[in-house]
C-alpha positions as CSV (number, residue, x, y, z in Angstrom):
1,X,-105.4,45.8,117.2
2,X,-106.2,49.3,118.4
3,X,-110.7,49.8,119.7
4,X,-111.6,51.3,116.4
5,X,-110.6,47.7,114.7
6,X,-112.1,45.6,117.3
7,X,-115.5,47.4,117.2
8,X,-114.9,47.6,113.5
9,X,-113.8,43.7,113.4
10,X,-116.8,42.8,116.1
11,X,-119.3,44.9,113.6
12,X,-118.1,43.0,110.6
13,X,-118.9,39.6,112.1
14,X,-122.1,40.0,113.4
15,X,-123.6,41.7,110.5
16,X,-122.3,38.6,108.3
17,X,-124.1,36.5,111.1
18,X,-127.3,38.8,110.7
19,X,-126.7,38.3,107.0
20,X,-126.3,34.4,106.6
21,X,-129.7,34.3,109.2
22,X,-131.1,36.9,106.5
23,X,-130.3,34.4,103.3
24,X,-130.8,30.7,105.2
25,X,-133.8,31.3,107.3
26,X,-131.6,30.4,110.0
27,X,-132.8,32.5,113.6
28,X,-129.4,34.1,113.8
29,X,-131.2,36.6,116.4
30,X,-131.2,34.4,119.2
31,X,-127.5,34.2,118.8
32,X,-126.5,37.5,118.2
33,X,-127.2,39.3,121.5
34,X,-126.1,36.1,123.9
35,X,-123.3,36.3,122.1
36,X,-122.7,40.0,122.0
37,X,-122.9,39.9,125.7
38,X,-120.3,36.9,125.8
39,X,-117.4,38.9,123.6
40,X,-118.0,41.9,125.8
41,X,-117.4,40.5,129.0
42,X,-114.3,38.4,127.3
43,X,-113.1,42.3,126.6
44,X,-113.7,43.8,129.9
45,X,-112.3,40.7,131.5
46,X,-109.2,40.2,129.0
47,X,-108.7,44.3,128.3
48,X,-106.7,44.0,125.5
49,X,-103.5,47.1,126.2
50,X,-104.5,49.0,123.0
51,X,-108.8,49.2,124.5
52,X,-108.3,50.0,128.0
53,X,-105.0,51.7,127.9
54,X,-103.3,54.0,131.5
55,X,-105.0,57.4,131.5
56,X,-107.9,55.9,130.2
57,X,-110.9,55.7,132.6
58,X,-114.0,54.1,131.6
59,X,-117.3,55.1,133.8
60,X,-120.3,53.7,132.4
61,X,-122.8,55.4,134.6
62,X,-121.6,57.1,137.8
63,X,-118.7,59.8,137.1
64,X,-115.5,60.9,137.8
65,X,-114.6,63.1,140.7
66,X,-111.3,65.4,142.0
67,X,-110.6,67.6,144.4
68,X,-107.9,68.8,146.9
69,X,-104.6,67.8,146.0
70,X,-104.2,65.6,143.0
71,X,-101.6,65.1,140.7
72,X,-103.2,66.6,137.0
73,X,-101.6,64.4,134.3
74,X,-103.4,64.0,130.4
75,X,-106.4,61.9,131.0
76,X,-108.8,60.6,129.1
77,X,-112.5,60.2,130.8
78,X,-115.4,58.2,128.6
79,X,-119.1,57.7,130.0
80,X,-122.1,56.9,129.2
81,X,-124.2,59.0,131.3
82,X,-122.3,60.9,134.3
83,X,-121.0,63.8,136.6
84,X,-117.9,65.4,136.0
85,X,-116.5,67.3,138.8
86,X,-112.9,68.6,138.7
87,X,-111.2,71.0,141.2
88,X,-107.7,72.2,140.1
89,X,-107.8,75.0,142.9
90,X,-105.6,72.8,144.6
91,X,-104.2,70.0,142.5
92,X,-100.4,69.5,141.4
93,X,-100.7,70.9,137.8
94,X,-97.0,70.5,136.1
95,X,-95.8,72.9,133.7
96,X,-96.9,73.2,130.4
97,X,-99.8,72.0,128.5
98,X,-101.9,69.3,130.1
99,X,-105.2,67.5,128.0
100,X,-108.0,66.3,129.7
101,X,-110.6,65.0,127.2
102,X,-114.0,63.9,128.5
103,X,-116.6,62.3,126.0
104,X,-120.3,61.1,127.3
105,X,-123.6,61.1,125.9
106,X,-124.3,62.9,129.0
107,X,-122.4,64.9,130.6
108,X,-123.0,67.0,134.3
109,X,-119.8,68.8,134.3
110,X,-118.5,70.9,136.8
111,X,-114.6,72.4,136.5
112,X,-112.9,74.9,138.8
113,X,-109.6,76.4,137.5
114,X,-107.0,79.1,139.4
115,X,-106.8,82.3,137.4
116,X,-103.3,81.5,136.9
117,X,-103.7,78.6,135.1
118,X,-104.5,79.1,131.2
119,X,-107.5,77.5,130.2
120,X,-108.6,76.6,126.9
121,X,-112.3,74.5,127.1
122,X,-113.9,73.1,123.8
123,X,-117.5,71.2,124.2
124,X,-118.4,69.9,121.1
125,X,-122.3,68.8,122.0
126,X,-125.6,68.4,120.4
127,X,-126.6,70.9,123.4
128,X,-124.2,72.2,125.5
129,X,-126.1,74.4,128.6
130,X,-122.8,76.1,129.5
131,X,-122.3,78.5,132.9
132,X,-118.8,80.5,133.0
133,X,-118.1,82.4,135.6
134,X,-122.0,83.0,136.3
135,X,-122.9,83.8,132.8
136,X,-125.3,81.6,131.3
137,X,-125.4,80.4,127.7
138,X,-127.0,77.5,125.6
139,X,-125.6,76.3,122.8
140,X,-127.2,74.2,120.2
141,X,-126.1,72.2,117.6
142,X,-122.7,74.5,117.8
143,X,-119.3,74.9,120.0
144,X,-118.8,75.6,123.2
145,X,-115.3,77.6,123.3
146,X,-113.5,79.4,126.1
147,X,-110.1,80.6,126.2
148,X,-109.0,82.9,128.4
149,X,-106.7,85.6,128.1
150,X,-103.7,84.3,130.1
151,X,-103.6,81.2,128.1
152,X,-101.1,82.2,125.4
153,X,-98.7,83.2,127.9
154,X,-99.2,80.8,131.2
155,X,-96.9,78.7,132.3
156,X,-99.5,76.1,133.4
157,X,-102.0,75.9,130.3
158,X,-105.2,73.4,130.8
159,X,-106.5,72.4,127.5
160,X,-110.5,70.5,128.4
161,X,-112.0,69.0,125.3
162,X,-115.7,67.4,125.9
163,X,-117.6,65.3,123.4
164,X,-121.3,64.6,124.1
165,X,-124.6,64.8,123.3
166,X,-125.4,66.6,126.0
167,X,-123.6,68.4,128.4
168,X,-124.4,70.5,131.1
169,X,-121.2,73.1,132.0
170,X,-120.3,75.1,134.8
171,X,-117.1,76.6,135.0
172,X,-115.5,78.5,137.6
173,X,-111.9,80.7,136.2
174,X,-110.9,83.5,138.6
């Protein structure tokens, strides 16, 4: 069972229990949340393979942070509300394409890239307040897209993919 059909599964039952409480008068309420809160520690204990697979790193608030040398491999970074600070100045980058998808409802993000490395960002937001290279944009309600113009043709190629509500971008490519 991959997270989709858990949450999907874990949705199904306690909206039935909402719905029998509905029907029979029966106080399902003070069941639901106590036990909510039991089958999510049972996951973060248990972490079912398929939920909390390698290259997966779960931060609920707090953040993810790299610099110097670090091995760059396809990660997958999820948050609730958090800072995002990755320096590939000096990390082992392989070559080829590497992913590095980061999805928050907020997001403080802060990336430095070579100039050698192709870079291909993406930051699908609500609002995305987005600094590259000094120049300022907002974006609202639209994508966030950089690409620049070594990436068809670089050895190393960084593709950074953000989902969020909000997120707050600076980016640093020379």
């Amino acid at each position: 069972m991959n997270g989709r059909q858990l949450i999907a599964l874990l949705l199904i039952v306690f909206g039935a229990l909402l719905l029998v409480g509905n029907i029979s008068g029966i106080d399902t309420g003070r069941l639901f949340w106590p036990l909510l809160l039991v089958v999510g520690g049972l996951v973060l204990i248990l972490r079912p393979q398929s939920v909390f697979s390698p290259g997966i790193h779960y931060r609920g608030l707090g953040g993810m942070e790299r610099y110097g040398q670090w091995d760059v491999n396809d990660e997958d970074i999820r948050m609730f509300v958090g800072e995002v600070d990755l320096d590939f100045e000096d990390a082992n980058l392989a070559d080829g394409v590497t992913t590095v998808q980061v999805s928050a409802f907020v997001s403080d993000t802060s990336l430095r890239v070579p100039a050698d490395v192709g870079l291909r960002l993406v930051s699908n937001a609500f609002v995305t307040s987005a600094s590259v290279n000094g120049d300022k944009h907002d974006y609202v309600m639209s994508n966030m897209r950089y690409e620049s113009d070594n990436y068809p043709g670089a050895t190393k190629q960084l593709n950074i993919n953000f989902s969020a509500f909000v997120n707050d971008l600076t980016l640093r490519h020379r």
